[in-house]
C-alpha positions in Angstrom: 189.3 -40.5 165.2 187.9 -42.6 162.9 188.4 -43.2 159.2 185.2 -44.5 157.5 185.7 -47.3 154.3 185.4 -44.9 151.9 187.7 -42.5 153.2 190.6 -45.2 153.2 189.7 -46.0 150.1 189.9 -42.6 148.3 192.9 -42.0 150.5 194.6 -45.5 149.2 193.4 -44.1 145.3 194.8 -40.3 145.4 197.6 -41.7 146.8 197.7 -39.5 150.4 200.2 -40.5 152.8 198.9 -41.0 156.2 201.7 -37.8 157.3 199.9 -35.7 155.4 196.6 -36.6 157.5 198.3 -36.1 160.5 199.8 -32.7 159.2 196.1 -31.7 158.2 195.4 -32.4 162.1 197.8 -30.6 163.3 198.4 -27.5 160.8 195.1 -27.4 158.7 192.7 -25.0 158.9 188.8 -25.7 159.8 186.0 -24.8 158.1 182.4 -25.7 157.9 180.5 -26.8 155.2 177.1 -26.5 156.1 176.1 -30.2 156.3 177.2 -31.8 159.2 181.0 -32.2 157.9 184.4 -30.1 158.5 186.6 -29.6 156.0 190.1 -29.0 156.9 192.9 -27.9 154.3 195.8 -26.2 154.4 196.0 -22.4 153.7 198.9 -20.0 153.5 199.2 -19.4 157.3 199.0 -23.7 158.2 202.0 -23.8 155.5 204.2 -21.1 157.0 203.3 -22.7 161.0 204.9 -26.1 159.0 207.4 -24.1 157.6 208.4 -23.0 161.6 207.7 -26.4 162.6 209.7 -28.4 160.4 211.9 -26.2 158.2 211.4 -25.4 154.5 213.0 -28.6 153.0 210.6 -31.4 154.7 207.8 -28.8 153.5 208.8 -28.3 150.2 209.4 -32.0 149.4 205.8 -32.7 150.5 204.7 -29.4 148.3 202.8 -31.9 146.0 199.9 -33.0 148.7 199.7 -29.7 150.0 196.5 -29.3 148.1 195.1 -31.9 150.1 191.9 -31.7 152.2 189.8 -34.2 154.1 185.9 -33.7 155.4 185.3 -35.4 159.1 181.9 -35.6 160.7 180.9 -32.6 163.0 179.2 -34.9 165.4 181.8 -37.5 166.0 185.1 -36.3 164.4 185.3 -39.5 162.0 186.9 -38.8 158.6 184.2 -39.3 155.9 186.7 -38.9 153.0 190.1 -37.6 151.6 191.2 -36.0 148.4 193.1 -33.3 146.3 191.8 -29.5 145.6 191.0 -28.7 142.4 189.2 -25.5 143.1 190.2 -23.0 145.1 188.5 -22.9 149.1 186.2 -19.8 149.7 186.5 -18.9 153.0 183.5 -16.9 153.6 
């Protein structure tokens, strides 16, 4: 997987650690947005598989990038870009 310029860019800017890219891998949930891109975020259920995981003290510590999300390309998997909710996901 792939991360294009911008992506490390925006990443580098909003200040996301490259843990919580690899937790959105991992935990995150999928979902399609209809133009060729993935978005994957973390929802109640990734958050209580991390909670298993890891415990709830590594979790809670990292609570303030768990509004995270990142959009990768459908066709090869590369990450287009990285940033912080600020509206809520609507999942169908």
């Amino acid at each position: 997987m792939n991360r294009s310029v911008h992506a490390a860019v925006r990443a580098q800017q909003r200040c996301i650690p490259p843990l919580v890219e690899q937790w959105l891998n991992q935990f995150g949930e999928e979902k399609h947005d209809g133009h060729g891109g993935v978005l994957r975020y973390f929802s109640r259920a990734s958050i209580r598989a991390m909670e298993r995981a890891f415990g709830r003290a590594p979790v809670r510590k990292m609570s303030e990038y768990l509004d995270a999300y990142k959009v990768e390309s459908s066709h090869d998997g590369d990450v287009l870009t990285i940033g912080h909710r600020t509206k809520r996901i609507k999942r169908r």
